[in-house]
N, C-alpha and C positions, 0 to 999 in steps of 0.2 A: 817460438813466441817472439824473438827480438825480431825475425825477418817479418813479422806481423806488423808488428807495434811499427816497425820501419815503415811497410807498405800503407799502413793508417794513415801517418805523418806524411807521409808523401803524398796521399790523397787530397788528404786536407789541406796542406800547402796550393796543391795545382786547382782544388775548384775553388780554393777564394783569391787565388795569386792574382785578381782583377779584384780589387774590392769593391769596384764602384760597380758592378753588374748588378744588373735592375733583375727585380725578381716579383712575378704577382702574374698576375691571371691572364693568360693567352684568350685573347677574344678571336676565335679563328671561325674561317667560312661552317662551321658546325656550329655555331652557336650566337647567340645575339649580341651587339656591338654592345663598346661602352660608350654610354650615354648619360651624361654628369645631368641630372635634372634641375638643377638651382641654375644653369644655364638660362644667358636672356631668352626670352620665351619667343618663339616664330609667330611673326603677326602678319605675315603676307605667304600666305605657303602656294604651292601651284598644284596645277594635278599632276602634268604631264609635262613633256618638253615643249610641245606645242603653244602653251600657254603663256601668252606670249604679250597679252595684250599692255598690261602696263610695265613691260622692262623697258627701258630705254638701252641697255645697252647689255648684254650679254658676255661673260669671259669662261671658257671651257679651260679650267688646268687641270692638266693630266704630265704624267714623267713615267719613263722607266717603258715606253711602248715599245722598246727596240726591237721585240720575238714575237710578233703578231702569227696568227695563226689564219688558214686560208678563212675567210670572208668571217676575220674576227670581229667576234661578238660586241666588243666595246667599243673596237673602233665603229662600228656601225651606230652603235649608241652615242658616240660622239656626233657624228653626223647629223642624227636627229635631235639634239639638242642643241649644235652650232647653227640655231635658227631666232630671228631671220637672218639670210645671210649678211648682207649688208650693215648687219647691226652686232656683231659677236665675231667674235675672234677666240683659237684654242689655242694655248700655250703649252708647247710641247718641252717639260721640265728638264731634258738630260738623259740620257742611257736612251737614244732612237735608233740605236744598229748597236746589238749583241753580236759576238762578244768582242769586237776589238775595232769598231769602228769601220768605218771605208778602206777597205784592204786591196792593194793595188791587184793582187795574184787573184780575189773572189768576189772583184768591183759588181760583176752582173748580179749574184745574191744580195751584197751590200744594197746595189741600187732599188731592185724589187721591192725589201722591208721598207726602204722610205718611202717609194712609190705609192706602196699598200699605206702605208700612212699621208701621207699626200693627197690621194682619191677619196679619204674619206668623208672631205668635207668638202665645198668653196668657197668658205669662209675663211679671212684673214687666217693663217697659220704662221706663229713664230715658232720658232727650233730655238732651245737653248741648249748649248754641249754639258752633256757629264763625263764623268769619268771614261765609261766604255766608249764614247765616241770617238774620244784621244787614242785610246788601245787599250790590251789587258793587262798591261804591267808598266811601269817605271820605260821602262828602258823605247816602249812606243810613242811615249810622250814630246814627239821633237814638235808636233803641230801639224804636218802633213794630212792624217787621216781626218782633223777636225776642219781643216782647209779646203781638202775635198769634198765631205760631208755637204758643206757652206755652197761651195760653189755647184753641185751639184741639185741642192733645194733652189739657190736665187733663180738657177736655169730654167725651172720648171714654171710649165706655157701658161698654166689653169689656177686664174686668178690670184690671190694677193697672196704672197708668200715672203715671210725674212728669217733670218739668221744673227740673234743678238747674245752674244759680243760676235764680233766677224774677227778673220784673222791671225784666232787664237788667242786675244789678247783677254784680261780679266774685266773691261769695260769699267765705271757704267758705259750702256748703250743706252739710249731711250727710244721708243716708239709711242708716238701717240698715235689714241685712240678714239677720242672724241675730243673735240675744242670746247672750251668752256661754252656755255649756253646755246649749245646744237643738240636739244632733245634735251638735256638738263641743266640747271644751273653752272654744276663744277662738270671740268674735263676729267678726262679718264686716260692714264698714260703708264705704259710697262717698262720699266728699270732695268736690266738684265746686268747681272754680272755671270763671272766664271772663276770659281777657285783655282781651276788644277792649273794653270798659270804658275802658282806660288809654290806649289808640289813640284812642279816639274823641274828638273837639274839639265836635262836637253834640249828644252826648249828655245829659241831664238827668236826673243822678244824686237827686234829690232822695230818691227810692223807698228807696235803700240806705244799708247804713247806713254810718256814718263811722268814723275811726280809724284808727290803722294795722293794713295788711294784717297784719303777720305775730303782731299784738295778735289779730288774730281768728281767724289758723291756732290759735294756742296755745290759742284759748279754746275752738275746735271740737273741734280734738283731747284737750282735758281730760277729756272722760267716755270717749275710746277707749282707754285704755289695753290693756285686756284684748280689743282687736279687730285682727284684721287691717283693715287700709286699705287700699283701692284709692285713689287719688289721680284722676280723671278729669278732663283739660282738653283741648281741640282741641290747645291749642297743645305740642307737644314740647320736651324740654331738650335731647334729643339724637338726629339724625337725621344719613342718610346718602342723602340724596332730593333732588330736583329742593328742595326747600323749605330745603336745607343750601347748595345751587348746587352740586351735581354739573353738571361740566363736560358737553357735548356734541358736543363734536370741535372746533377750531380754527377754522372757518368760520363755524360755527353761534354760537360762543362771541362774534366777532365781530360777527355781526349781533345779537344779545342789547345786546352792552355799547353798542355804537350807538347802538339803540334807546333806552336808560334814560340814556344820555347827551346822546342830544337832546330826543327828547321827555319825559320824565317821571324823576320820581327814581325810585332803586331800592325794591323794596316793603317799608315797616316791617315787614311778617308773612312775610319771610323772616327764618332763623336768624341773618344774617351782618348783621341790620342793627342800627346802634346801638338803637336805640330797644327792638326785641326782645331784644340784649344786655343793656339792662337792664331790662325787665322777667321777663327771664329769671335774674339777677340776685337779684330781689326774691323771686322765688317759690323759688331754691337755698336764700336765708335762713333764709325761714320755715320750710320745710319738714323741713333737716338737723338742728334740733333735736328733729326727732320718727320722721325717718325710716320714710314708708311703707312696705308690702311691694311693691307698684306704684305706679309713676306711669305712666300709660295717654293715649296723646293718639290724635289722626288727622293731620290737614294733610298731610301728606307722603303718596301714595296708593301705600303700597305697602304691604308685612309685615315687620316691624322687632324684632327683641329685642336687648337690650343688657343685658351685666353689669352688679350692682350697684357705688353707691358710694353716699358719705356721704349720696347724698339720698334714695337709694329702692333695693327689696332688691333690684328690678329695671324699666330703663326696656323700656315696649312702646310702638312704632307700630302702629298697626293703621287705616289710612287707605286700605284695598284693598275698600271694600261697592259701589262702583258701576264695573264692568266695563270701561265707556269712561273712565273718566277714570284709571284708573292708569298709574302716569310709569316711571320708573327708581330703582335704587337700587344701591348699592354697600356697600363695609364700612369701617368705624373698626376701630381695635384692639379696641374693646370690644363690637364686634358680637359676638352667639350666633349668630343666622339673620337673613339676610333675601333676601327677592323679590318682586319686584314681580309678583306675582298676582293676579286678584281673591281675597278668602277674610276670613278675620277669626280672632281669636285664642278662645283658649277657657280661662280659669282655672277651675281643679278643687282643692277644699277635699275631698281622699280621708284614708278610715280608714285607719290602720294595721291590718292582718290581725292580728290575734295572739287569746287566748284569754278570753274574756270582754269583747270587743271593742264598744262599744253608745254611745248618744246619749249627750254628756257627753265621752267621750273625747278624745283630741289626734288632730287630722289635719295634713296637707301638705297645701301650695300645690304644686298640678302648672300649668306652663304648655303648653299647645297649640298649634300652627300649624295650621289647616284651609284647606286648598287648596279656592276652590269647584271642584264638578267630581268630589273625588275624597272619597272617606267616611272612608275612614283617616287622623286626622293626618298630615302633611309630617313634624314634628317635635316632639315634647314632652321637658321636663324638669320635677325637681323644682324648686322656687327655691328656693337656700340658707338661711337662716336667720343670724340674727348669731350664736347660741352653735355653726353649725356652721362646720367649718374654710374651707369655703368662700362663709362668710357675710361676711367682711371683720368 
């Protein structure tokens, strides 16, 4: 009886030895997503990807594509929705070459998976690095494989292609997308930072530049005023995914916390860990004085929208481009949708219909949910704005 009562206590210590582990209902590819319905309601919805006639501008995020599979399914689905080309652009969130980045000894596999990702579209493509881009562990992290990665995308012949932040360094970068009054009132311009900069202990920053971060948000964001922002980083402020530590049953929960308790500490590039607390932190700062319309990540492999707040008008995951690797995911109170699918998200800059309606005008941010597999969004809405009642 006491080597009982012992193994009890030891149970129970190691499956709540995380106390903050999220616990609640796995919306997985067997069953229907969650979908908050007091959510602002979709007032411009589309049929198809085709439909195209009043977007002025188009933005495809997707993360987490690095294990495509031959003539994959979603990347093909990105193709057909990174249209017209001339007007859309896909933002590729982080983790583009599993599992350890541009490897000098298996450059020719390395280079194929980005290839495959490359041909998909020939529309503007940015690459932003995650974690697997750098390598699989701590000790890959010197910059090398995210350098390579870089200069291997800018090399590439067919059409408009970048790499934000370049160099390795944590950025901002900006890239614009549209100029103010080219097809709509306000311009359209994407943000890019990079965490693993600040995780890294080998890295040799020398390339980037100095100061502090959030001196260099304000200095970036100083000529966007008159633009929507996309904010684009691997890493999330706010997830409800295997990368938050949603629970997985008592058992499993069990053999996990073992695991990180004997052999290895728990992973800085999860949400619950200090280290990402505060660089998590760092980037709320910088950022709530300027407040984007998105902040857009991957890491967590599933499909994610979340109400805005003080940092951004709305956070998205979208870590669902590679088929095998998506996990689980559950809801926060401030979830809109999520499931763990493969698929990727789709931002729409559409005209208002009205009468004398033309380039120059004011449009809406519509957001998307594209299930791969099925043509019609899952789910879309407007995203609120600050002067509408449900802009906060």
């Amino acid at each position: 009886m006491p080597v009982i009562a012992l193994l009890l206590s030891l149970a129970v210590v190691l499956a709540g030895c995380h106390a903050g582990r999220l616990r609640g209902e796995n919306y997985d590819a067997g069953g229907d997503p969650f979908i908050r319905w007091d959510a602002p309601p979709d007032l411009i919805a589309v049929a198809d990807a085709a439909d195209t006639a009043r977007v002025a501008y188009r933005i495809i995020l997707t993360g987490d594509t690095g294990e495509p599979v031959p003539e994959d399914p979603t990347l093909a689905a990105i193709g057909r929705w990174a249209v017209p080309t001339d007007r859309a652009a896909v933002v590729l969130l982080g983790d583009n070459l599993y599992p350890s980045g541009l490897e000098e000894d298996n450059r020719a596999w390395g280079e194929s998976v980005l290839r495959q990702q490359l041909e998909a579209t020939s529309a503007l493509r940015i690459f932003v690095p995650g974690n697997h881009d750098w390598g699989s562990s701590p000790r890959d992290w010197t910059g090398e494989r995210v350098i390579a990665q870089q200069e291997f995308v800018l090399e590439w012949p067919e059409g408009d292609v970048d790499f934000l932040p370049r160099d390795g360094c944590p950025g901002p970068a900006v890239r614009e997308l549209l100029r103010p009054g080219e097809r709509m009132e306000r311009g359209i311009a994407v943000v890019a930072i990079d965490w693993l900069p600040w995780f890294s202990e080998v890295h040799d920053g020398s390339r980037c530049a100095g100061g502090d971060f959030g001196q260099r948000i304000d200095d970036a964001f100083a000529s966007l005023e008159n633009h929507y922002v996309i904010l684009a980083s691997h890493y999330p402020l706010r997830s409800a995914g295997d990368r938050a530590d949603l629970g997985q049953g008592m058992l499993i929960d069990i053999l996990v916390n073992l695991y990180h308790l004997l052999l290895r500490p728990r992973s800085e590039l999860t949400l619950f860990h200090p280290q990402y607390i505060t660089h998590a932190e760092q980037v709320r700062n910088a950022l709530v004085r300027h407040r984007p319309l998105v902040y857009a990540a991957g890491h967590d492999h599933s499909l994610q929208l979340f109400e805005g707040d003080e940092v951004a008008g709305m956070h998205i995951v979208s870590g669902a481009g590679s088929t095998g690797k998506v996990t689980r995911v559950t809801d926060l109170p401030e979830t809109i949708f999520a499931h763990a699918v493969p698929g990727f998200v789709v931002l729409d800059f559409v005209r208002l219909e009205r009468e004398g309606a033309g380039d120059g005008d004011p449009a809406v941010p519509v957001v998307r949910v594209v299930r791969t597999g099925q043509e019609t969004p899952v789910f879309q809405m407007r995203i609120p704005l600050l002067d509408e009642p449900d802009g906060r």
